[in-house]
C-alpha positions as CSV (number, residue, x, y, z in Angstrom):
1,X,149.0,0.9,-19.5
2,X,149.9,-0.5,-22.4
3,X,150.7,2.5,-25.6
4,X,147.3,3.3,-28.2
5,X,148.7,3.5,-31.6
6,X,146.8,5.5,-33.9
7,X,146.6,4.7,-37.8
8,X,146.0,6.6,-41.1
9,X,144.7,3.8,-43.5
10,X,145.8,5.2,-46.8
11,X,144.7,2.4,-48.7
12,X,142.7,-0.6,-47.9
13,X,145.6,-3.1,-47.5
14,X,148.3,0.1,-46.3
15,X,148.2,2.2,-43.3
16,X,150.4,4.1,-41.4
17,X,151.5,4.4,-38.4
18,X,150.8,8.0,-37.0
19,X,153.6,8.1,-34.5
20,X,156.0,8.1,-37.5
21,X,154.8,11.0,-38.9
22,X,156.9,14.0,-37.6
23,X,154.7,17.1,-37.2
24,X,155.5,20.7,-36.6
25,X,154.0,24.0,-36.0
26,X,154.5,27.3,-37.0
27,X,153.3,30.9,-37.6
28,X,151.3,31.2,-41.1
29,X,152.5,34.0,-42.9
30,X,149.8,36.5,-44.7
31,X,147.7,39.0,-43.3
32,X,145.4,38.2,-40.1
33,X,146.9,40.9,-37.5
34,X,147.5,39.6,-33.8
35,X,145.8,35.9,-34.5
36,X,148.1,35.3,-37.0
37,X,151.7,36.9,-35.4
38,X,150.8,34.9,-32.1
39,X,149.5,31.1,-32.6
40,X,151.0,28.7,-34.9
41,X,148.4,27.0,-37.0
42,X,150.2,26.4,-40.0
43,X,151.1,22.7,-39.4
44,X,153.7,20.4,-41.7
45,X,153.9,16.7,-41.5
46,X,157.3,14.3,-42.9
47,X,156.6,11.1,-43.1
48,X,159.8,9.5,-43.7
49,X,159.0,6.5,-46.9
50,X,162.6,4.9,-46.7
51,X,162.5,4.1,-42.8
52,X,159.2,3.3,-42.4
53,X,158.2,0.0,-40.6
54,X,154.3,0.3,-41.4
55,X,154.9,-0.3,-45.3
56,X,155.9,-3.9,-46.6
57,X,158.3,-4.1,-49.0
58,X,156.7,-3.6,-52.2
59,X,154.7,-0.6,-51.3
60,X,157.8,1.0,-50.0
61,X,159.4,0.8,-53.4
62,X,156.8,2.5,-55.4
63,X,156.6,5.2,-53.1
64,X,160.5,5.1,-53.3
65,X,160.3,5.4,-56.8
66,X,157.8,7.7,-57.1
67,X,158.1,9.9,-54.4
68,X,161.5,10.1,-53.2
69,X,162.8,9.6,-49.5
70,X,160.4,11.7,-47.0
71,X,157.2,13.2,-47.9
72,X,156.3,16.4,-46.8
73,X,152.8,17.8,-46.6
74,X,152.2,21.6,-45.7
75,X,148.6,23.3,-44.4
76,X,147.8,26.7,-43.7
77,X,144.4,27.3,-45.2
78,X,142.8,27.6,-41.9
79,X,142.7,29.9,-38.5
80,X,142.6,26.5,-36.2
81,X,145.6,24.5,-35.5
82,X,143.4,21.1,-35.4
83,X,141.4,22.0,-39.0
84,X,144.8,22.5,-40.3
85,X,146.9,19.2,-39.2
86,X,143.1,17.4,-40.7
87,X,143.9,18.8,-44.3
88,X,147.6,18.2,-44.1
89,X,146.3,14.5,-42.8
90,X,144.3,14.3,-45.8
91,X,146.7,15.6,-48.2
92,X,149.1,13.5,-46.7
93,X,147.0,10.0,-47.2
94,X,145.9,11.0,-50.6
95,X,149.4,11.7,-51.7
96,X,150.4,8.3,-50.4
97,X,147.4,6.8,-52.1
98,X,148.1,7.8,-55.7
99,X,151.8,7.2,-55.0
100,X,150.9,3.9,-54.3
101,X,148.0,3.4,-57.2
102,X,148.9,0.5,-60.0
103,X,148.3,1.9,-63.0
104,X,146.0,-0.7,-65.5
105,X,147.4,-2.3,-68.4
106,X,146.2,-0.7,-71.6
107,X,145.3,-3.9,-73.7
108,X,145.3,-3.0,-77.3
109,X,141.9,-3.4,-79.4
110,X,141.2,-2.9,-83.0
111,X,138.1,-1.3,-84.5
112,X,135.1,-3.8,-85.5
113,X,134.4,-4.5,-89.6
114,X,131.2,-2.5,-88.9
115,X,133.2,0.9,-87.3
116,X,135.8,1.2,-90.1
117,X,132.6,0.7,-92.9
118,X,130.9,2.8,-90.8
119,X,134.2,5.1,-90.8
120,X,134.3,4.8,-94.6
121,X,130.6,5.7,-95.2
122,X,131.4,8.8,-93.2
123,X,134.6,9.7,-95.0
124,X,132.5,9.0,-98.7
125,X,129.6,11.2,-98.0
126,X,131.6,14.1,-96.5
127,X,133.6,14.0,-99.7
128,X,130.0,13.9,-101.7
129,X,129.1,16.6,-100.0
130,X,132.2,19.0,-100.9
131,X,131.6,17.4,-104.7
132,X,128.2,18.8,-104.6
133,X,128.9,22.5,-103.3
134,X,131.7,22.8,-106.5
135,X,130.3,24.8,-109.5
136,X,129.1,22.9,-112.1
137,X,131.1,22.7,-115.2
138,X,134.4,22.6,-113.4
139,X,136.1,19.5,-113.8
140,X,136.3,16.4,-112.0
């Protein structure tokens, strides 16, 4: 029987490979008496960016770039094993997404005629309005 391979789809055009994400167990630390000293639910994933075969070049650089060699993704919040390796799933994908999100091009814009008079106008009554709280008499 041929091998099922399972895939995290980070992005619409990325996904990963599951079987090259190394996982490990261990006890969560903290408070939670007997539960806590006896099962391992705190779960850590490494995904390893440099040698991965499931990223094409390009994406493989950016993440490179902006995340280094080997990401690793740590979740203890909850008492069950399986709830745990979810969130560090999750945390995992959405860390690869924003590694991998192109940011847009600011393109530079001017203000309109009618924003700066409109600006102006602003600025000319706000100093009218100081000019009229002075005492009269003073000078101008």
């Amino acid at each position: 029987m041929p091998a099922v391979t399972e895939w995290l789809e980070v992005t619409p055009d990325c996904a990963v490979d599951v079987s090259e994400i190394a996982v490990r167990f261990s006890p969560s630390g903290g408070p939670g008496g007997q539960h806590a000293n006896k099962a391992s639910t705190r779960v850590e994933l490494r995904f390893d960016i440099a040698g991965s075969s499931s990223l094409t070049e390009g994406q493989r650089a950016r993440l490179l770039e902006r995340l280094g060699d080997e990401l690793r993704v740590v979740a203890d919040a909850e008492r069950s094993q399986l709830r745990n390796r979810g969130l560090a799933m999750e945390r995992l994908r959405q860390r690869l997404a924003a590694g991998l999100r192109e940011e847009r091009r600011r393109r530079p814009t001017r203000p309109s005629r009618a924003a700066r008079a409109r600006r102006l106008d602003a600025k000319r009554r706000q100093g009218e309005r100081k000019r009229d709280r002075r005492r009269p008499g003073t000078g101008e």
